[in-house]
PyMOL CGO cylinders between C-alpha atoms (Angstrom):
from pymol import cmd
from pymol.cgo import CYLINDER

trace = [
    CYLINDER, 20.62, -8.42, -21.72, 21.69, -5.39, -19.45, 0.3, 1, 1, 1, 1, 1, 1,
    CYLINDER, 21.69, -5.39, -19.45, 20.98, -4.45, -16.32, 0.3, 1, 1, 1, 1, 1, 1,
    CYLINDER, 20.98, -4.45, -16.32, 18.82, -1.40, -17.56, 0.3, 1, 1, 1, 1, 1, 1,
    CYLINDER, 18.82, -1.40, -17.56, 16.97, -3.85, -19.80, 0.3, 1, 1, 1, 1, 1, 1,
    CYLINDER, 16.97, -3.85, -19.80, 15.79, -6.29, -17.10, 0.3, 1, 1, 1, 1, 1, 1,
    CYLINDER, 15.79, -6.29, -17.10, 15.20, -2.86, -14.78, 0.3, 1, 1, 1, 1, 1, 1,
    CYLINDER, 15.20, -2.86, -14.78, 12.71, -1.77, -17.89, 0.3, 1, 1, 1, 1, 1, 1,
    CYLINDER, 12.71, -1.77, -17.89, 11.18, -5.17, -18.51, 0.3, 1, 1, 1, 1, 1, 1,
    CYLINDER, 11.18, -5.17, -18.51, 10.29, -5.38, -14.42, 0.3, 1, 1, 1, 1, 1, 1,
    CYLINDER, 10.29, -5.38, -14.42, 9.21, -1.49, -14.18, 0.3, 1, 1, 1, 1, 1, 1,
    CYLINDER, 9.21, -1.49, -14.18, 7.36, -1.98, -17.70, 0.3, 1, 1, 1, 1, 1, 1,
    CYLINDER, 7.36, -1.98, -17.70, 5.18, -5.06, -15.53, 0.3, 1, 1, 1, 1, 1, 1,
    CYLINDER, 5.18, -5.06, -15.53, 4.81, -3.10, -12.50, 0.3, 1, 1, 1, 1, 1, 1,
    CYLINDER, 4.81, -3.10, -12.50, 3.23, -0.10, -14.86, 0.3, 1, 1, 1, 1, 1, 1,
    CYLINDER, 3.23, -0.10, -14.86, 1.18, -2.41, -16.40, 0.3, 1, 1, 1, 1, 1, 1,
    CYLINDER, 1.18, -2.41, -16.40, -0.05, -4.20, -13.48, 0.3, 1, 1, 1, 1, 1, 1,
    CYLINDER, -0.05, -4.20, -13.48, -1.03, -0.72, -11.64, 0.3, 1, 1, 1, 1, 1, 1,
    CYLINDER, -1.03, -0.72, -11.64, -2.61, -0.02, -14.47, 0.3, 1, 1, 1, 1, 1, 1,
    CYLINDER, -2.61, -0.02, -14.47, -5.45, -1.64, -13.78, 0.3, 1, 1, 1, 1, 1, 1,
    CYLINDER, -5.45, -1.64, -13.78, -7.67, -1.05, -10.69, 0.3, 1, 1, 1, 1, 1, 1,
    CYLINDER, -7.67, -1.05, -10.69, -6.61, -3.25, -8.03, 0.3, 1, 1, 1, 1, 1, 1,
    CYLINDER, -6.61, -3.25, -8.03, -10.22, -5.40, -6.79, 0.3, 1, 1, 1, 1, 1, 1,
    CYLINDER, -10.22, -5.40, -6.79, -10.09, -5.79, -3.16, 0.3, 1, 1, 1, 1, 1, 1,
    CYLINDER, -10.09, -5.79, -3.16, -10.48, -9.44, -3.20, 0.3, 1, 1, 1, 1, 1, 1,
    CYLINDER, -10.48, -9.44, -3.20, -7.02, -9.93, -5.12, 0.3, 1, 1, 1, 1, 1, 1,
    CYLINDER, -7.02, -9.93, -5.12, -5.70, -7.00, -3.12, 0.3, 1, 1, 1, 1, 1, 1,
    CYLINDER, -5.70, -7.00, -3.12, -3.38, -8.76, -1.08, 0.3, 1, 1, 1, 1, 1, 1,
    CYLINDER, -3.38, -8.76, -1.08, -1.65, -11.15, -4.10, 0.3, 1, 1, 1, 1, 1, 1,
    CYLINDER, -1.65, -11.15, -4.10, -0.94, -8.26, -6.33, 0.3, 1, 1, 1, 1, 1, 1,
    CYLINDER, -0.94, -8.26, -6.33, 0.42, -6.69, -3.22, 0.3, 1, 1, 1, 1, 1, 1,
    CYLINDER, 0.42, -6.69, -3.22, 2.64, -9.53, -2.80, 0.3, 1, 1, 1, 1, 1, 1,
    CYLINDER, 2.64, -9.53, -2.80, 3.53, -9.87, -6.76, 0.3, 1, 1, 1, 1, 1, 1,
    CYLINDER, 3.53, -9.87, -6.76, 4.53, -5.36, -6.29, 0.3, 1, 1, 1, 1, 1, 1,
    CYLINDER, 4.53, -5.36, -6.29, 6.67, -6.68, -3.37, 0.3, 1, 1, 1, 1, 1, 1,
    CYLINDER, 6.67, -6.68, -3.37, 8.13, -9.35, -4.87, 0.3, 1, 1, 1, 1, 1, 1,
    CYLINDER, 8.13, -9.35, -4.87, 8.90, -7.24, -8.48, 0.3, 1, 1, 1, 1, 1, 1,
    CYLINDER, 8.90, -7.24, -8.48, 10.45, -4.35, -6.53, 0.3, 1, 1, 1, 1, 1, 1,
    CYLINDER, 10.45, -4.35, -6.53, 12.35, -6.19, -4.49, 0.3, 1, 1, 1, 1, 1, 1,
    CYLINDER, 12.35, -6.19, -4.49, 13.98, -8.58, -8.07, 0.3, 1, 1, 1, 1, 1, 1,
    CYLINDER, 13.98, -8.58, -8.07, 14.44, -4.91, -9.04, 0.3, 1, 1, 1, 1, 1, 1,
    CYLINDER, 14.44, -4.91, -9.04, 16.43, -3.58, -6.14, 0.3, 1, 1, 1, 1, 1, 1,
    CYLINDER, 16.43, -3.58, -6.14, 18.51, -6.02, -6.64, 0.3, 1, 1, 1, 1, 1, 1,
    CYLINDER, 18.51, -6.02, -6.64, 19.40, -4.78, -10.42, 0.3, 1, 1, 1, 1, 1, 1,
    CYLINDER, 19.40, -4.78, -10.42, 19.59, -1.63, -9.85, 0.3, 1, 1, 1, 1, 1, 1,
    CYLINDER, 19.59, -1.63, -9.85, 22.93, -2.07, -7.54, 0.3, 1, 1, 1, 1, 1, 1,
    CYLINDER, 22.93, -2.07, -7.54, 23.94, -4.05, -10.81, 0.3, 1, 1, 1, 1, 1, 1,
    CYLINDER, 23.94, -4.05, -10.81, 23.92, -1.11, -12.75, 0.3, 1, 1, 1, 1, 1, 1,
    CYLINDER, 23.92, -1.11, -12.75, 27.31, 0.61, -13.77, 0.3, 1, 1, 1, 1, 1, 1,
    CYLINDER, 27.31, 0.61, -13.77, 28.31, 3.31, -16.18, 0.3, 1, 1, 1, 1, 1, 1,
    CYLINDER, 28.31, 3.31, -16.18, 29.18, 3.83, -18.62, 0.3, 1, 1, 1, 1, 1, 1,
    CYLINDER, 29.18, 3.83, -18.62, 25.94, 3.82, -20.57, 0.3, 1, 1, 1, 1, 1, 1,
    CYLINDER, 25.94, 3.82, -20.57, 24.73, 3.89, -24.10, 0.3, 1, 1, 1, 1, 1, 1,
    CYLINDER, 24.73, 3.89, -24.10, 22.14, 5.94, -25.89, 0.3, 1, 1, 1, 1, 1, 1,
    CYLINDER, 22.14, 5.94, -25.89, 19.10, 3.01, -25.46, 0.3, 1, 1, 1, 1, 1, 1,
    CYLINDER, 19.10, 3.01, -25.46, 20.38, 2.71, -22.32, 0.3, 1, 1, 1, 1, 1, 1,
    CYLINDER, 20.38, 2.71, -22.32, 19.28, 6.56, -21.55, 0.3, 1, 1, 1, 1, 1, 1,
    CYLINDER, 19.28, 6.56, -21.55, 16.14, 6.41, -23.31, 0.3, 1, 1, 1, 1, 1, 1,
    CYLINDER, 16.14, 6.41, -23.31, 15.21, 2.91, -21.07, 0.3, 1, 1, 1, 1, 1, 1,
    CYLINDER, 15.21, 2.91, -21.07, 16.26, 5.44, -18.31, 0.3, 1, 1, 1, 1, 1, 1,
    CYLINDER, 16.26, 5.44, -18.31, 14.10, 7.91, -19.18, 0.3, 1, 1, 1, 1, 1, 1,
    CYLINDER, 14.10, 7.91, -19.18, 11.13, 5.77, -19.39, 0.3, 1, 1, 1, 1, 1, 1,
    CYLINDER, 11.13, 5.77, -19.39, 11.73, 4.39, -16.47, 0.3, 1, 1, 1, 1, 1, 1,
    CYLINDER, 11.73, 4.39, -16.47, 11.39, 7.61, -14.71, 0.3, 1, 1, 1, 1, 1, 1,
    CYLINDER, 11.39, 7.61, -14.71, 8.42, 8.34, -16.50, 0.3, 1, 1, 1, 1, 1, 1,
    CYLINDER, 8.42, 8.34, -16.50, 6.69, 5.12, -15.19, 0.3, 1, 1, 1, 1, 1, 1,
    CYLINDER, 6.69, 5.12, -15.19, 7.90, 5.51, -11.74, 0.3, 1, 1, 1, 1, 1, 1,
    CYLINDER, 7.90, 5.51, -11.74, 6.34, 8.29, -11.29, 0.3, 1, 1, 1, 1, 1, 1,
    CYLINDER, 6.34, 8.29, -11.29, 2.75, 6.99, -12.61, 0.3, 1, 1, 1, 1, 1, 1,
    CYLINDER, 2.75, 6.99, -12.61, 3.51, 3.95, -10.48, 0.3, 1, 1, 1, 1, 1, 1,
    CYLINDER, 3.51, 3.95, -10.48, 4.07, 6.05, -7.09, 0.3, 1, 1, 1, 1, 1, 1,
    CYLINDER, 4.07, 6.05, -7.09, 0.99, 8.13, -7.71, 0.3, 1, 1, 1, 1, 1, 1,
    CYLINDER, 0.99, 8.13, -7.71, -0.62, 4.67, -8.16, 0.3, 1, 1, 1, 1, 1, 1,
    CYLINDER, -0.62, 4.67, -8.16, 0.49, 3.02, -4.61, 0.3, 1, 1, 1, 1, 1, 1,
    CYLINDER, 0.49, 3.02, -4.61, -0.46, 6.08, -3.16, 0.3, 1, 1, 1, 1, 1, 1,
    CYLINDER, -0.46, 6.08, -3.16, -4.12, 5.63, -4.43, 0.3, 1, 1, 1, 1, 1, 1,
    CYLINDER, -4.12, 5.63, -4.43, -3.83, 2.08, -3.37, 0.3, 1, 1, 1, 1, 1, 1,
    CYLINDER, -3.83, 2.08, -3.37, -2.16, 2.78, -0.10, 0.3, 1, 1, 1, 1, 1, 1,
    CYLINDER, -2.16, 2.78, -0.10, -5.36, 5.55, 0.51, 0.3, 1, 1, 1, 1, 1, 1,
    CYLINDER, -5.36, 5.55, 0.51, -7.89, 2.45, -0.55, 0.3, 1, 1, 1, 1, 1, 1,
    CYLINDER, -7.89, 2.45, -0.55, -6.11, 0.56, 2.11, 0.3, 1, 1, 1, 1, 1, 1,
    CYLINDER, -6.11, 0.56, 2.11, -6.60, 3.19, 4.77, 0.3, 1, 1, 1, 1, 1, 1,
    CYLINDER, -6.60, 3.19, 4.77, -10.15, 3.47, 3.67, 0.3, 1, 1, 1, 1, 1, 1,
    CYLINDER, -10.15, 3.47, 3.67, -10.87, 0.00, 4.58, 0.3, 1, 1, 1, 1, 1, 1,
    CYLINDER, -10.87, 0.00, 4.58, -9.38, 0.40, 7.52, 0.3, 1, 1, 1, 1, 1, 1,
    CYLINDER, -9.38, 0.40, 7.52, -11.21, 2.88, 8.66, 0.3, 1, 1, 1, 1, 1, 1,
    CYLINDER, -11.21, 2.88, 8.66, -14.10, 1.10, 7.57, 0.3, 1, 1, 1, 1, 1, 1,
    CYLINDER, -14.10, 1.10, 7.57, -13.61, -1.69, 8.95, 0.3, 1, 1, 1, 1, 1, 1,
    CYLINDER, -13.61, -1.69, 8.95, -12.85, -0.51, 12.34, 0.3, 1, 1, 1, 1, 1, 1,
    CYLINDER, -12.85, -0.51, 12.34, -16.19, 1.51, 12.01, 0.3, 1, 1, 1, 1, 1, 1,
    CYLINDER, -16.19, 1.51, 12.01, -18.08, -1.72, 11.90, 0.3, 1, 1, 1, 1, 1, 1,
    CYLINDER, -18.08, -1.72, 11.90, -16.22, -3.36, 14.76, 0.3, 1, 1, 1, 1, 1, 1,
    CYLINDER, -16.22, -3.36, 14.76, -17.41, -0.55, 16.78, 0.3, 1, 1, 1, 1, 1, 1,
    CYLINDER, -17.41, -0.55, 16.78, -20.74, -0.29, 15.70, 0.3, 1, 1, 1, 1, 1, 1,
    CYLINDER, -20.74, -0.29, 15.70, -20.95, -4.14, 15.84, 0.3, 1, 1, 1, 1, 1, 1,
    CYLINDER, -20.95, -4.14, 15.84, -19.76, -3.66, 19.66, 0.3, 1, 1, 1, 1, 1, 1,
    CYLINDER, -19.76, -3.66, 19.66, -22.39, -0.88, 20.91, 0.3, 1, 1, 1, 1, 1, 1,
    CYLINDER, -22.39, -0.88, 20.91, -24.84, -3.18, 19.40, 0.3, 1, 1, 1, 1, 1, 1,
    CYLINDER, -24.84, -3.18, 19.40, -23.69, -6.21, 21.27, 0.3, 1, 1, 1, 1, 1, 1,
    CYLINDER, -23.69, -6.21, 21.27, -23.24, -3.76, 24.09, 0.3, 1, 1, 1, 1, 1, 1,
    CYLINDER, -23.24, -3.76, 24.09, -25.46, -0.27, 24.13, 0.3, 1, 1, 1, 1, 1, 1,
    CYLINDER, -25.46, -0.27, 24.13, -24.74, 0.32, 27.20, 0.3, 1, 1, 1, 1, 1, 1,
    CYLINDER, -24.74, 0.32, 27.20, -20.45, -0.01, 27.72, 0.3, 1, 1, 1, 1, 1, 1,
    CYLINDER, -20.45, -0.01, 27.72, -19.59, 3.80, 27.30, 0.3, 1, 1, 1, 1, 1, 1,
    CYLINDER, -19.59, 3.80, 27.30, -22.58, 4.77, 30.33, 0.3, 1, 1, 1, 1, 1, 1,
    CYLINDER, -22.58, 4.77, 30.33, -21.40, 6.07, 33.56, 0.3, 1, 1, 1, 1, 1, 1,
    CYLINDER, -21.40, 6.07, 33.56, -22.45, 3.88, 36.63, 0.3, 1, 1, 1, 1, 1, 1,
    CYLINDER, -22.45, 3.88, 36.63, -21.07, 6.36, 39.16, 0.3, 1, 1, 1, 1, 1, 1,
    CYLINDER, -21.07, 6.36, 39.16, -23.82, 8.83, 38.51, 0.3, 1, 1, 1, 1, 1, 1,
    CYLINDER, -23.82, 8.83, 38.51, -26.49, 9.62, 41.70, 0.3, 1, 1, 1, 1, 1, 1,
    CYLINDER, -26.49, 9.62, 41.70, -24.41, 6.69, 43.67, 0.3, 1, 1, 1, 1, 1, 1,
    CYLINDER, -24.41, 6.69, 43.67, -23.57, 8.15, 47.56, 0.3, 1, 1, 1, 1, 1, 1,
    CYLINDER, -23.57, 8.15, 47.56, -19.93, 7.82, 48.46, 0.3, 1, 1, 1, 1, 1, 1,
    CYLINDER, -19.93, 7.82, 48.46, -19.82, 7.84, 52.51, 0.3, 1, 1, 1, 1, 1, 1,
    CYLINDER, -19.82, 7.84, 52.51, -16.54, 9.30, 53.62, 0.3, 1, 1, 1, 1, 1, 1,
    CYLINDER, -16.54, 9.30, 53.62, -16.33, 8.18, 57.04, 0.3, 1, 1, 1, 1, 1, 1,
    CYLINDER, -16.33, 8.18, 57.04, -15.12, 4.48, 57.58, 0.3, 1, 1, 1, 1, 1, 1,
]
cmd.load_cgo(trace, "trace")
């Protein structure tokens, strides 16, 4: 098997795995399983040397194709993750005033300041 044909195998998972919508409780192992796949394929890709044959191209082709369904993908995912960010740090905050209303007042207001010592 050729370089090209492992490349298409991995980048064939990869489309089929973003695919489907990632659930945010699984979120972080198919984030590690993209890591780990794109990584494996780095790796073949410096493999990869010319001259090439016609199912090579074609694999090629595809390839591109996928990769560019698979970066509009991560940056939906990559948006989700912002998103709960955001969210998240929304709560913390809201979580705090209620713990704390009154952190954010001013205590310096109608206090005297005497200048002389």
């Amino acid at each position: 098997m050729s370089s090209i044909e492992k490349i298409y195998g991995i980048t064939k998972q990869l489309f089929e795995l973003m695919s489907h919508p990632v659930i945010k409780d699984t979120r972080d192992d198919v984030i590690q399983r993209i890591t780990s796949m794109l990584d494996h394929r780095e790796e073949l890709l410096k493999e990869v040397q010319p001259p090439f044959t016609e199912n090579d191209k074609r694999a090629f082709e595809q390839i591109v194709a996928w990769n560019k369904v698979i970066k509009t993908k991560f940056t939906e995912l990559k948006q989700q993750i912002q998103l709960d960010m955001v969210q998240l740090k929304r709560a913390k905050s809201s979580k705090q005033q209620y713990v704390n209303p009154y952190q954010h007042v001013s205590t310096s207001d109608g206090m005297f300041y005497d200048k002389r010592k």
